[in-house]
SEZA-986011 format. One record per residue (C-alpha): residue in one letter; x, y, z. Coordinates in steps of 0.2 Angstrom, whole numbers. Each point is the difference from the previous one (the first is absolute). Example, Ala and Ser with C-alpha at 12.3 -4.5 7.8 and 13.67 -1.06 7.14 Angstrom:
2
<rest=A&east=62&north=-22&up=39>
<rest=S&east=6&north=17&up=-3>
***
This chain:
541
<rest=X&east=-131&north=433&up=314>
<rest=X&east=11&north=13&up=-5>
<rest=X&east=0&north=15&up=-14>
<rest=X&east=14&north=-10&up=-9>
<rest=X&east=-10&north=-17&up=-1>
<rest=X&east=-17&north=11&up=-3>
<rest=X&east=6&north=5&up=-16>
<rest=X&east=7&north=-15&up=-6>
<rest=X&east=-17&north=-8&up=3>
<rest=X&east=-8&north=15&up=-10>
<rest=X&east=14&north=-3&up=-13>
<rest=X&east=-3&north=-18&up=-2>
<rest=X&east=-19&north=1&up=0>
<rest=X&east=-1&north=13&up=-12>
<rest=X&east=13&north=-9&up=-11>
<rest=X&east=-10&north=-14&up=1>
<rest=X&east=-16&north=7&up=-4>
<rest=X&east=5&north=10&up=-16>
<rest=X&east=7&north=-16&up=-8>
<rest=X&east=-15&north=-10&up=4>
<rest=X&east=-7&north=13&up=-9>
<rest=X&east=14&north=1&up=-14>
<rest=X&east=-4&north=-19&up=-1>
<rest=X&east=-18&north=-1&up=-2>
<rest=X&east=0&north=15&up=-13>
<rest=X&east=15&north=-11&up=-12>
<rest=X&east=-1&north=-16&up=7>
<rest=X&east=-13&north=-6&up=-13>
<rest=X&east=12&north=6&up=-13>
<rest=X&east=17&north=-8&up=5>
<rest=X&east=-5&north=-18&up=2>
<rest=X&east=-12&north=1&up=-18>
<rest=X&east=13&north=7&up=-10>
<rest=X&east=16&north=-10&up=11>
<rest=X&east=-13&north=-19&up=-2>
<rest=X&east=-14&north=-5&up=-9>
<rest=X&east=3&north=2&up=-17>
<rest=X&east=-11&north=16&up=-2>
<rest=X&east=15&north=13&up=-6>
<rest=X&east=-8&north=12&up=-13>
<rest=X&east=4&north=3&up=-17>
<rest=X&east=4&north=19&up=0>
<rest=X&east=5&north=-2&up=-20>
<rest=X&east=-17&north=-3&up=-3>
<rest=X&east=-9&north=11&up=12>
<rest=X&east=13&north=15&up=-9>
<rest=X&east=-7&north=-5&up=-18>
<rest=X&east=-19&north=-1&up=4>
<rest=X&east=-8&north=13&up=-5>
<rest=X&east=-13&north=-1&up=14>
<rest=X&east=12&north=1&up=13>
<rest=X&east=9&north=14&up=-8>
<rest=X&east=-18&north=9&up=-2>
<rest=X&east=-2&north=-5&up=20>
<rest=X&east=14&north=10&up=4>
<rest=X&east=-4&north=14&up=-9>
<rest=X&east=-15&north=1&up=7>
<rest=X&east=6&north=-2&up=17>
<rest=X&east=13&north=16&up=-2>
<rest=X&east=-10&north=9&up=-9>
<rest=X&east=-17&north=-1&up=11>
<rest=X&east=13&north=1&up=15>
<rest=X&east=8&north=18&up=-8>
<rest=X&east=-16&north=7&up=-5>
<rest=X&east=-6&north=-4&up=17>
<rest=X&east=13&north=7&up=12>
<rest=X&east=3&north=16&up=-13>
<rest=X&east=-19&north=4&up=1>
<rest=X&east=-1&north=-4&up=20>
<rest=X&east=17&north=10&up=4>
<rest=X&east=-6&north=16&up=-12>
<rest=X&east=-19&north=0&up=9>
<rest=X&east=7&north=-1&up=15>
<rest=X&east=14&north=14&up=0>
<rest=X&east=-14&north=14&up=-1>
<rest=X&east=-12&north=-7&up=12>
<rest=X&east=14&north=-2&up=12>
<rest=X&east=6&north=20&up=-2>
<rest=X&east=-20&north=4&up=3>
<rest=X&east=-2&north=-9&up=14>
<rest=X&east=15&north=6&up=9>
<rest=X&east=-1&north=17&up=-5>
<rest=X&east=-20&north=4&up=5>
<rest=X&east=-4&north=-3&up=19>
<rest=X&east=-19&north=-3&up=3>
<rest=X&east=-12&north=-12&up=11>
<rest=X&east=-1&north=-17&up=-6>
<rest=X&east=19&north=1&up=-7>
<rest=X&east=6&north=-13&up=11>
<rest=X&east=-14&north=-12&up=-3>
<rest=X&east=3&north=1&up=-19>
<rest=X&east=16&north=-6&up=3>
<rest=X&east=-5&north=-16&up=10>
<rest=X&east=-13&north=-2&up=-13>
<rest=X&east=15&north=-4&up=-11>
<rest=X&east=5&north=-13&up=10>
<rest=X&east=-13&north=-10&up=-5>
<rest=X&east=3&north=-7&up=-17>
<rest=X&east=15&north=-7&up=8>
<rest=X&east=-10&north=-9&up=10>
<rest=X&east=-15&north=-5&up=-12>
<rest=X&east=-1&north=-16&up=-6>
<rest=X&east=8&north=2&up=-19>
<rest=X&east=-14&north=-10&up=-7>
<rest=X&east=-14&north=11&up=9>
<rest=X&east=7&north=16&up=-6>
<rest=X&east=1&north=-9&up=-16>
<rest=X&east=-16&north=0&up=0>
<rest=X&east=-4&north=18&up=5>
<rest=X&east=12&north=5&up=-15>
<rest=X&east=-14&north=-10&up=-9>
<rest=X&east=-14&north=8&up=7>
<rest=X&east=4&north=18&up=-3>
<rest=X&east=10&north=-3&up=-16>
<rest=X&east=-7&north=-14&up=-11>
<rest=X&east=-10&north=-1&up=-10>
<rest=X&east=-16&north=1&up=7>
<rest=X&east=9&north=10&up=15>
<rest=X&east=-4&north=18&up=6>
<rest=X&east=11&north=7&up=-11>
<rest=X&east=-4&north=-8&up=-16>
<rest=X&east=-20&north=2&up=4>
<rest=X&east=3&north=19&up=0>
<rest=X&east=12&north=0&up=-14>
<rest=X&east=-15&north=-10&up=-9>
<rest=X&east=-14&north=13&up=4>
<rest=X&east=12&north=13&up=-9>
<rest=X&east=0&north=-9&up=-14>
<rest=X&east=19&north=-6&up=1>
<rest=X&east=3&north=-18&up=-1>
<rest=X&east=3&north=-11&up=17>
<rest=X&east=18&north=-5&up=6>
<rest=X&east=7&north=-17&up=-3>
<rest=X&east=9&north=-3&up=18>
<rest=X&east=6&north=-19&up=-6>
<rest=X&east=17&north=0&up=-6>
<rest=X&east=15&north=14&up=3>
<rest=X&east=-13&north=13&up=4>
<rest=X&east=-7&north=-8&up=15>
<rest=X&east=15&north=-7&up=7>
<rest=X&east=8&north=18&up=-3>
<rest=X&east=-14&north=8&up=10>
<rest=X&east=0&north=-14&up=15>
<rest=X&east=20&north=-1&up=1>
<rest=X&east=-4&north=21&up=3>
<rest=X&east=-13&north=-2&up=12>
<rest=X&east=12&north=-10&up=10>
<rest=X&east=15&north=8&up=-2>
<rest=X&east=-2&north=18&up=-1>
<rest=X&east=-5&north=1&up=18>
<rest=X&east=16&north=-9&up=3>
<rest=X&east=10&north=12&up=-9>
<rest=X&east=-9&north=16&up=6>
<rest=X&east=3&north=-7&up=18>
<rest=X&east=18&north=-2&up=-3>
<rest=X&east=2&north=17&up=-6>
<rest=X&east=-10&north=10&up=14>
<rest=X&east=12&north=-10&up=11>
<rest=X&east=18&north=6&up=-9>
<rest=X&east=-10&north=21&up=-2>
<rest=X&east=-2&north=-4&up=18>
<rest=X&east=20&north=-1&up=3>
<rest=X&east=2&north=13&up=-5>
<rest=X&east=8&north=13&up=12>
<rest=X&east=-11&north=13&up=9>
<rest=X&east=13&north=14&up=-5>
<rest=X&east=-5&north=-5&up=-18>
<rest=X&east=-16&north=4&up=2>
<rest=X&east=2&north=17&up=11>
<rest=X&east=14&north=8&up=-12>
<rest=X&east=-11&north=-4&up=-15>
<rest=X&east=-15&north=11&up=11>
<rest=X&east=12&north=11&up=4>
<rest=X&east=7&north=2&up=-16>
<rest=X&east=-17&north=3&up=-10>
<rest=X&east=7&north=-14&up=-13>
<rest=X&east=-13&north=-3&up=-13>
<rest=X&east=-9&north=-16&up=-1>
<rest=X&east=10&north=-7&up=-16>
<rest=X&east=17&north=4&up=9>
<rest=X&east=-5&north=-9&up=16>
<rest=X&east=-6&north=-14&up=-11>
<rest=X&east=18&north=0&up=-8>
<rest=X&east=12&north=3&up=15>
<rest=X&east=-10&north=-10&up=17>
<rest=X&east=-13&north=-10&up=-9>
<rest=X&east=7&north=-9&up=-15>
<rest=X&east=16&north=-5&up=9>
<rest=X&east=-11&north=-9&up=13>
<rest=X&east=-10&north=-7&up=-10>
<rest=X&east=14&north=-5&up=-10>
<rest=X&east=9&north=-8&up=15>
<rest=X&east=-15&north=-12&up=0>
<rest=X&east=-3&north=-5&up=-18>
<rest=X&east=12&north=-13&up=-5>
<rest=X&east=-7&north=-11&up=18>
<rest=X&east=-18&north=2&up=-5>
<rest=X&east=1&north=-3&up=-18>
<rest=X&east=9&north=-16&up=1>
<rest=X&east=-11&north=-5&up=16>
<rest=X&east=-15&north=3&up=-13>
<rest=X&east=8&north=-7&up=-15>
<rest=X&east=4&north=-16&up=8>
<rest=X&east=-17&north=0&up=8>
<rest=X&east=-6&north=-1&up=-18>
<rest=X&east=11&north=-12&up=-8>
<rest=X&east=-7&north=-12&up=15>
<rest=X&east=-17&north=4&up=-4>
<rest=X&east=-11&north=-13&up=1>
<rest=X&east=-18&north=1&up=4>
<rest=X&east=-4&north=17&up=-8>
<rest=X&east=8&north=-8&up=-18>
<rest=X&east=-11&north=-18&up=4>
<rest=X&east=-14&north=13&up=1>
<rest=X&east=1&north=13&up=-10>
<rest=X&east=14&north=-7&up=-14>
<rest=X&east=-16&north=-5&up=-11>
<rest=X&east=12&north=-13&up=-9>
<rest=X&east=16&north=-7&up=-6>
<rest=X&east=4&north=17&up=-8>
<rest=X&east=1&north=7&up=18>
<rest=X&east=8&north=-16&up=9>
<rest=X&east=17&north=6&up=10>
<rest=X&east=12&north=-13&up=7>
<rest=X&east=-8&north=-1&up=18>
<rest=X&east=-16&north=-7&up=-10>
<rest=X&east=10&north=-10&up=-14>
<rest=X&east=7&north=-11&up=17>
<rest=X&east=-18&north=-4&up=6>
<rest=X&east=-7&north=-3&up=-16>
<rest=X&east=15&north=-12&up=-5>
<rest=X&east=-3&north=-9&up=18>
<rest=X&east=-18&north=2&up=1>
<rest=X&east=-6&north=-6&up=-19>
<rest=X&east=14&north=-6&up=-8>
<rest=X&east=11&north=-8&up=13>
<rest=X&east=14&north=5&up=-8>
<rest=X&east=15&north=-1&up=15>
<rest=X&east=15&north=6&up=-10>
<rest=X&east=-9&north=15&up=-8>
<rest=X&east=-5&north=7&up=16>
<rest=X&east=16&north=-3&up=8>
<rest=X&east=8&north=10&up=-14>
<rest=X&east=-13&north=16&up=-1>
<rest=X&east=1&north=-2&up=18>
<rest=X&east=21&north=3&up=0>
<rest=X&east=-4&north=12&up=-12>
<rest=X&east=-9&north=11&up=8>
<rest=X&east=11&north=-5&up=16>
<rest=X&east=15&north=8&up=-10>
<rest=X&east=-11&north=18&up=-5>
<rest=X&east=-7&north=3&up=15>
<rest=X&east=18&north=-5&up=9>
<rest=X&east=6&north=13&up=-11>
<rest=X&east=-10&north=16&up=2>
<rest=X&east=4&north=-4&up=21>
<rest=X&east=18&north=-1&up=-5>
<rest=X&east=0&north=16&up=-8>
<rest=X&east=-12&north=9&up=16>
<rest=X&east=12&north=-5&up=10>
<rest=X&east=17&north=6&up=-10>
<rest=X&east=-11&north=17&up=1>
<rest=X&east=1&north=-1&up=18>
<rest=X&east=-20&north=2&up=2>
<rest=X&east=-11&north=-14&up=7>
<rest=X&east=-13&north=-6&up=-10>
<rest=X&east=-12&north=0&up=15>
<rest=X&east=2&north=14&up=8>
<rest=X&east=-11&north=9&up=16>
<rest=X&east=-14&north=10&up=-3>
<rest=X&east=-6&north=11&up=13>
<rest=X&east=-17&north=8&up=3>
<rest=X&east=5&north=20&up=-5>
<rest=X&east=0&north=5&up=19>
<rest=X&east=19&north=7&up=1>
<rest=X&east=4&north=15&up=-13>
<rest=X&east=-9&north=18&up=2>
<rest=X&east=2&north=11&up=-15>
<rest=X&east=2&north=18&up=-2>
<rest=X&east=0&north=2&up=-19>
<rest=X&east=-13&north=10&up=-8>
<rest=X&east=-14&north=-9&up=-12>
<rest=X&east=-2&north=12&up=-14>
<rest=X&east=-14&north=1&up=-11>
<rest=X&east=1&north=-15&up=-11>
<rest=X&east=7&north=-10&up=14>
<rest=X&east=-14&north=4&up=12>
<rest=X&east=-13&north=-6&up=-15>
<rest=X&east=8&north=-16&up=-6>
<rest=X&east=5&north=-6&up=15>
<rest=X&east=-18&north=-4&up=6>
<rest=X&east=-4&north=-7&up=-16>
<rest=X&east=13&north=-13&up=1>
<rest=X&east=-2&north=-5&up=17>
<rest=X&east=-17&north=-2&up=-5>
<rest=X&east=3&north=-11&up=-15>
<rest=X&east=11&north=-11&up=10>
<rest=X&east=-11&north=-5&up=13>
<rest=X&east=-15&north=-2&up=-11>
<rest=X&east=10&north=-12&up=-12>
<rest=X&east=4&north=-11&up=18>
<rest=X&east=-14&north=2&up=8>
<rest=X&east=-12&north=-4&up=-14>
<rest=X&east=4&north=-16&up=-3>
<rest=X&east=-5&north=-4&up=20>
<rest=X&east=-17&north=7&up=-2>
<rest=X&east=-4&north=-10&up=-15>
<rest=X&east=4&north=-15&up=8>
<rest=X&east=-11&north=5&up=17>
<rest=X&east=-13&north=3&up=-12>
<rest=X&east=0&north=-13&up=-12>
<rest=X&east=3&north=-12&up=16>
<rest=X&east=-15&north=7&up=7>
<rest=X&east=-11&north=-4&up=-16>
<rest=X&east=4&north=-20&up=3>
<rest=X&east=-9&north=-12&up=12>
<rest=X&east=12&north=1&up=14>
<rest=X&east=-13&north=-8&up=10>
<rest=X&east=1&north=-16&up=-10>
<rest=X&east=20&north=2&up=-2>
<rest=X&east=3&north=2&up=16>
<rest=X&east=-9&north=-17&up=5>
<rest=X&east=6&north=-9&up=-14>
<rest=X&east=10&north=-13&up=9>
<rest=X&east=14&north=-2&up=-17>
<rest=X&east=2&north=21&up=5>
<rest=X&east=1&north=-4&up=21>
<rest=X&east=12&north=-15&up=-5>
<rest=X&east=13&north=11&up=-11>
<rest=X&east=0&north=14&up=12>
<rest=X&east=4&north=-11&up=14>
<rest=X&east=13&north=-6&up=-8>
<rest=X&east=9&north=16&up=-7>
<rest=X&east=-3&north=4&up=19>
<rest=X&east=10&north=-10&up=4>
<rest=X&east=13&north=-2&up=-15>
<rest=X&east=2&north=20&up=6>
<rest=X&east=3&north=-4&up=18>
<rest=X&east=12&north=-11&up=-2>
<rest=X&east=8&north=8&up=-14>
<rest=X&east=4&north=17&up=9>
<rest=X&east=2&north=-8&up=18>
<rest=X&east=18&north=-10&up=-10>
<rest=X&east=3&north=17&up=-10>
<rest=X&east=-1&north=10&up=16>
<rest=X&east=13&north=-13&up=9>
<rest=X&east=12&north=-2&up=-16>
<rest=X&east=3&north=18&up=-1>
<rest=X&east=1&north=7&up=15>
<rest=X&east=13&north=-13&up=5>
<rest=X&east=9&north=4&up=-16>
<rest=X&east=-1&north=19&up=6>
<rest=X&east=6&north=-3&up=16>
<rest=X&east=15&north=-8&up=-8>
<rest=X&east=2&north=16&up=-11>
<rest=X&east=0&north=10&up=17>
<rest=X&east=11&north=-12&up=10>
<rest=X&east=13&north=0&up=-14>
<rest=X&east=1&north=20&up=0>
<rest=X&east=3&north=1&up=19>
<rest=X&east=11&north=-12&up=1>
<rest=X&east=19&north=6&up=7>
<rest=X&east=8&north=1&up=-16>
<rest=X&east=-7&north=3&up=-17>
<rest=X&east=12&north=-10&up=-10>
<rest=X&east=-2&north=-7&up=-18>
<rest=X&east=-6&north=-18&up=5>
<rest=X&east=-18&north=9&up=11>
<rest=X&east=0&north=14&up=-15>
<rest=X&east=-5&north=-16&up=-14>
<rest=X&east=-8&north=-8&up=12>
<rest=X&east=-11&north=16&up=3>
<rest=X&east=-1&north=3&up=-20>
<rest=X&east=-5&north=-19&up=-1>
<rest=X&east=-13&north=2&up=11>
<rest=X&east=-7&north=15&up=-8>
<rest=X&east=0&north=-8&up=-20>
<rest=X&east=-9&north=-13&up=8>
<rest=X&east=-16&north=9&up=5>
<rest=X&east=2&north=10&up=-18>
<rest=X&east=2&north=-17&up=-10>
<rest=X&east=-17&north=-3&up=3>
<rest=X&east=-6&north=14&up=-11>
<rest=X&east=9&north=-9&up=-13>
<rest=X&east=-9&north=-17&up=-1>
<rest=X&east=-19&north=1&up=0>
<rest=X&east=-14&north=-12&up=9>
<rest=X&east=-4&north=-7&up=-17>
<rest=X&east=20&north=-3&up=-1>
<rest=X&east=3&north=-9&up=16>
<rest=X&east=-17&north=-8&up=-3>
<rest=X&east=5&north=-9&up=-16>
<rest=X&east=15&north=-3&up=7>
<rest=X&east=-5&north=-13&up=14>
<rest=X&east=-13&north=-4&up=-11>
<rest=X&east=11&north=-8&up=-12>
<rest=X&east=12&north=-8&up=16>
<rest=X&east=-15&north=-7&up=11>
<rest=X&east=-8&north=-9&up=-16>
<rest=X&east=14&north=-13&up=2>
<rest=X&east=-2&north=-3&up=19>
<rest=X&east=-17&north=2&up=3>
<rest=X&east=-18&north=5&up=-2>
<rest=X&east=3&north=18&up=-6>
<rest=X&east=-19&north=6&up=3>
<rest=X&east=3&north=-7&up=21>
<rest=X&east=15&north=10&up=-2>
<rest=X&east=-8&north=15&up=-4>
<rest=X&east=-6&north=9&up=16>
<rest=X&east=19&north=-2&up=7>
<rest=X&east=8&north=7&up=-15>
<rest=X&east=-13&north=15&up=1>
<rest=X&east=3&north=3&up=16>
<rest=X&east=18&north=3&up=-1>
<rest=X&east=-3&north=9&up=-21>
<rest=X&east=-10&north=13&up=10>
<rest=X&east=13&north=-2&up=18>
<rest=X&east=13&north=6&up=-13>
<rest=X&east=-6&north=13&up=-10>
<rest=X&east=-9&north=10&up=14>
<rest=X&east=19&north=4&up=6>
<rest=X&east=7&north=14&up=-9>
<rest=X&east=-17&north=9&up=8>
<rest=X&east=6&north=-7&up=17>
<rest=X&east=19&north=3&up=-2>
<rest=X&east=-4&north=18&up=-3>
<rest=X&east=-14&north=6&up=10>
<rest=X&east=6&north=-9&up=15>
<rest=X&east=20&north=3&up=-2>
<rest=X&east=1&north=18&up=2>
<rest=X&east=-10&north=-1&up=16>
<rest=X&east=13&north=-13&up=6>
<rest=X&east=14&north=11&up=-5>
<rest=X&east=-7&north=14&up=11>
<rest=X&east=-4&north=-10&up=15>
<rest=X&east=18&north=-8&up=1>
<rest=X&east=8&north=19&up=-5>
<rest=X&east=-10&north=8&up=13>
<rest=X&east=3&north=-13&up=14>
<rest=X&east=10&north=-14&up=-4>
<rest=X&east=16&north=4&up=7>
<rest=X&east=-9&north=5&up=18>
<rest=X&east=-8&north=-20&up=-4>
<rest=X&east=17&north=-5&up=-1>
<rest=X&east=10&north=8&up=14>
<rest=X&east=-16&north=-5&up=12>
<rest=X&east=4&north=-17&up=-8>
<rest=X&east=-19&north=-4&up=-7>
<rest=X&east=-1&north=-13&up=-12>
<rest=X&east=-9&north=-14&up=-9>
<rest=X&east=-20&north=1&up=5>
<rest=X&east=4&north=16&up=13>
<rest=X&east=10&north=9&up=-14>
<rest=X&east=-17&north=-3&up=-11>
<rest=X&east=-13&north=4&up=10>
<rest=X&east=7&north=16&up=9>
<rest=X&east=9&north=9&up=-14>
<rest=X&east=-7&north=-6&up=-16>
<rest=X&east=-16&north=-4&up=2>
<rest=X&east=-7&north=14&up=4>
<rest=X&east=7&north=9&up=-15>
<rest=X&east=-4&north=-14&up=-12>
<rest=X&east=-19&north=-3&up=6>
<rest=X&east=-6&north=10&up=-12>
<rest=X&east=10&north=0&up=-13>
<rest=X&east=-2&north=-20&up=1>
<rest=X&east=-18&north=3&up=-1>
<rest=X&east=1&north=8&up=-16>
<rest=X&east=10&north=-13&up=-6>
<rest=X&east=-10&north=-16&up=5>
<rest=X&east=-16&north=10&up=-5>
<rest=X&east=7&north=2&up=-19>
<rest=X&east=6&north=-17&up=-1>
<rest=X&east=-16&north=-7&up=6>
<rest=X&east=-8&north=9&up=-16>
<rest=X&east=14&north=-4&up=-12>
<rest=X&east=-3&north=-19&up=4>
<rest=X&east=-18&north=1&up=2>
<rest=X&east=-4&north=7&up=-17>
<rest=X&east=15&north=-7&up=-10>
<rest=X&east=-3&north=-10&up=-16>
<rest=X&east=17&north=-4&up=-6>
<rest=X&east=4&north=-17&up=12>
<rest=X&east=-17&north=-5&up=-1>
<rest=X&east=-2&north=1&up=-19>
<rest=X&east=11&north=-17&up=-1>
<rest=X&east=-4&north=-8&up=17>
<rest=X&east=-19&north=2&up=0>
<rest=X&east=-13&north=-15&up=-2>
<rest=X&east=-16&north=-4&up=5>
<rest=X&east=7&north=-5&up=17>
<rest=X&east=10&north=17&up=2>
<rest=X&east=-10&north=17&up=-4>
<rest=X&east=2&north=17&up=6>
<rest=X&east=-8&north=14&up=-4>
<rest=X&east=7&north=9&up=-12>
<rest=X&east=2&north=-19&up=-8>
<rest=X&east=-19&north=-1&up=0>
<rest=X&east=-3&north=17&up=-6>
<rest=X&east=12&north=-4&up=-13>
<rest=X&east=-10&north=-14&up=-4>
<rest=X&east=-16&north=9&up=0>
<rest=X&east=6&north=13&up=-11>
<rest=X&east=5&north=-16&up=-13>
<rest=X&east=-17&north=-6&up=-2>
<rest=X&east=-7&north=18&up=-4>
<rest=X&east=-8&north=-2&up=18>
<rest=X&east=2&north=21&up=-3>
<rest=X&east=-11&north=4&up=19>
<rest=X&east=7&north=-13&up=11>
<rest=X&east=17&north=5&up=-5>
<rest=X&east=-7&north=19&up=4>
<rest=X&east=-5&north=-5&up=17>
<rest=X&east=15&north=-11&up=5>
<rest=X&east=13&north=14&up=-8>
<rest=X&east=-10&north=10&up=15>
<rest=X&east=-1&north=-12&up=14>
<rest=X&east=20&north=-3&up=-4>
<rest=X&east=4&north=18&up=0>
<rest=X&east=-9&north=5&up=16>
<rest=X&east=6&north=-18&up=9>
<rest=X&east=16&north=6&up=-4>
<rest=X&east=0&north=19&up=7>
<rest=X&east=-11&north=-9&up=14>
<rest=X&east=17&north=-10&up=4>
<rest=X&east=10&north=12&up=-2>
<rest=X&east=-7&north=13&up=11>
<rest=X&east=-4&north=-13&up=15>
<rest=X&east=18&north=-7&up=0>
<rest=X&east=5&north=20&up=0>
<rest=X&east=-11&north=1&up=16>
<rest=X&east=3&north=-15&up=9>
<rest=X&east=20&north=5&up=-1>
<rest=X&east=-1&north=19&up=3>
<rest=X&east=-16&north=2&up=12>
<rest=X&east=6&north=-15&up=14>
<rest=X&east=11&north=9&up=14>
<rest=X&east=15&north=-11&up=1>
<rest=X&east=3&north=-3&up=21>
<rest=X&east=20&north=2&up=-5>
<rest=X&east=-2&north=17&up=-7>
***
């Protein structure tokens, strides 16, 4: 084989893989609304008021949300970067863990600390002041910033670590104060980085769907993501949840339109704040606030944790444990997660090796330009239609062919396959990047390609960046609600499906114990696929 037929393979197959995955995410959609009679009646939808209220709802929960995430996380991400002490690095793994939570546990630890029998409210209550409702905007407020303001602090460590080293020593140099160094190196890094994570954070809202099932406390706090499954779910109601569904299709589409005219991308890297050294003096204000915030931020994300081990702990995990309706639905998100990441992993690296074959290739001319562009919008569409979304969508197709509920497993499979890629895309890509920079045109001009090109000069690089990867998709999947809330039956439960369950019929301890047993399976996962990637020598190397 030869370089020139290597990368039309890679071309072909990456090609081929990203409109398998375009295909799945819309296909649902274009044959219900090209056949089948199930066109909805947006005039109406536009003059109810309760869908008008929905989407109200939805922006505003979604604002409120990303405004309060993005303004926590700026200081917290100036402390950090500015104090060096022990312990600083494991903080910022630390906040790599709400990401990999299942939503529905921390849910639950939101509950925990701030309900209203939670930590919080019980002190609040031997002062005298009354207890915290944490149903409604409130709760889903402070679980959408437990998520997200880790997200965002990340993001923002990673764009102040950019920052040129000569920055940093002429500001030393310079004895600048604290406010001008905020003004002239800080804010314009942090600036750099704040349209990418607000509209990564907003959309993430908007899509929200188990922490507004949870926490929304009622139709007064129902968003479009929930308006779909309750209009599948209870009312069977096709139309109407194809049109919320377009609806919120159309908004989300539209704040990844406007990310992308700013030139930032809404799922940027984050780093580990291992790279920048600063010179700049604390002064005396600095030097006592900045503790204090670092402080406060990692006790607001790592509260919710211990709650969880702790009220875990108080269950009977012995009997849970044994229960053979717990060993049955954990066996099966096993394996729902297995396969889920194992196609994620295969769909997006081949659509990345397509990305890198096209920017290679002998001439860069408009037709491998779009097709690189395509390829890219195709692993960013997918932030724009949820599970709940794609769900309902082959919900409402496979009713007329077949046994949805047999279906199901197949269609959660691929749900989860598809949404775990944008994790993938960008852990993976820029270690694919580097390995064909570094070496590839040394692979070419020695002639290595297909199988010898991957095992000698990509591989190596992408080990670990691949284990990362598989491991977070393996969590995503494992602990996901938002397929599983349409396809689940008595015949096909996972675990979060059960603890959902649990939590339904005010079954308040089990659903304790399972929120731990999911939450520790999961970092369990997570950390053995790390181990099995990283640890084994590969002979090649």
């Amino acid at each position: 084989m030869n370089t020139r037929t290597d990368r039309r393979i890679r071309i072909g197959a990456g090609i081929g893989a990203a409109l398998l995955a375009i295909a799945f995410l819309l296909g649902g959609f274009v044959v219900l609304l090209t056949a089948g009679g199930q066109a909805p009646d947006f005039e109406s939808l536009a003059l109810d008021p309760y869908v008008r209220a929905i989407f109200g709802f939805t922006l505003l929960q979604a604002g409120l949300s990303t405004l309060l995430s993005v303004l926590l996380a700026i200081p917290f991400a100036l402390a950090l970067h500015r104090l060096r002490f022990p312990g600083r690095r494991l903080i910022l793994r630390l906040f790599l863990l709400p990401q990999a939570l299942p939503v529905l546990v921390g849910a639950l630890a939101v509950i925990t600390i701030w309900g209203r029998n939670g930590v919080v409210s019980e002190a609040m209550a031997s002062l005298g002041l009354p207890r915290l409702e944490i149903y409604g905007l409130s709760g889903i407020l402070v679980a959408h910033v437990f998520f997200n303001m880790p997200l965002a602090a990340r993001l923002f460590v990673s764009a102040l670590d950019r920052v040129p080293a000569e920055a940093w020593k002429l500001s030393g140099q310079l004895a600048l104060p604290s406010t001008t160094v905020f003004r002239l190196v800080e804010w314009p890094a942090l600036k750099s980085a704040l349209p990418g994570a607000a509209a990564l954070i907003f959309m993430l809202c908007v899509t929200s769907f188990t922490i507004v099932l949870v926490l929304g406390g009622g139709p007064a706090a129902t968003t479009l993501e929930v308006a779909v499954y309750q209009a599948l779910r209870y009312d069977f109601d096709p139309a109407r949840a194809i049109g919320l569904s377009l609806i919120q299709i159309v908004l989300t589409a539209a704040v990844l339109s406007v990310t992308l005219r700013f030139g930032r991308d809404p799922a940027g890297g984050f780093g580990l704040g291992g790279k920048a050294r600063r010179f700049d003096a604390a002064g005396p204000l600095r030097g006592l606030l900045d503790p204090l915030v670092v402080a406060a931020g990692t006790l607001f994300v790592v509260s919710p944790f211990v709650a969880i081990l702790v009220s875990g702990l108080a269950a009977d995990l012995s009997r849970l444990v044994t229960e053979p309706a717990v060993i049955d639905a954990a066996a099966t998100s096993l394996a729902v997660s297995l396969a889920a990441a194992c196609l994620s992993l295969l769909v997006s690296t081949l659509v990345l090796m397509a990305i890198e074959a096209l920017g290679r290739g002998p001439r860069q001319g408009v037709a491998a330009r779009s097709a690189r562009n395509l390829l890219e919008l195709a692993t960013s569409l997918v932030l724009v239609v949820s599970p709940v979304i794609v769900g309902a969508g082959w919900f409402l197709l496979l009713r007329g062919f077949t046994d949805v509920l047999a279906a199901g497993p197949y269609v959660v499979v691929a749900t989860n396959a598809v949404m775990a890629m944008p994790f993938i895309v960008r852990i993976v890509g820029p270690a694919l990047r580097e390995a064909n920079a570094g070496t590839g045109r040394l692979a070419e001009s020695l002639g290595l390609t297909g199988l010898a090109r991957l095992v000698f000069v990509e591989w190596p690089v992408l080990r670990r960046p691949m284990a990362l990867a598989f491991a977070f998709a393996i969590a995503l999947s494992f602990g996901d609600l938002g397929a599983i809330a349409l396809f689940g039956s008595n015949d096909f439960v996972t675990l979060p499906y059960l603890l959902l369950q649990r939590m339904g019929s005010y079954r308040t301890a089990d659903a304790a114990g399972l929120a731990l047993l999911l939450g520790l399976i999961t970092i369990a996962l997570m950390a053995i696929v790390e181990r099995g990637f990283i640890e084994r020598r590969d002979i090649a190397v």
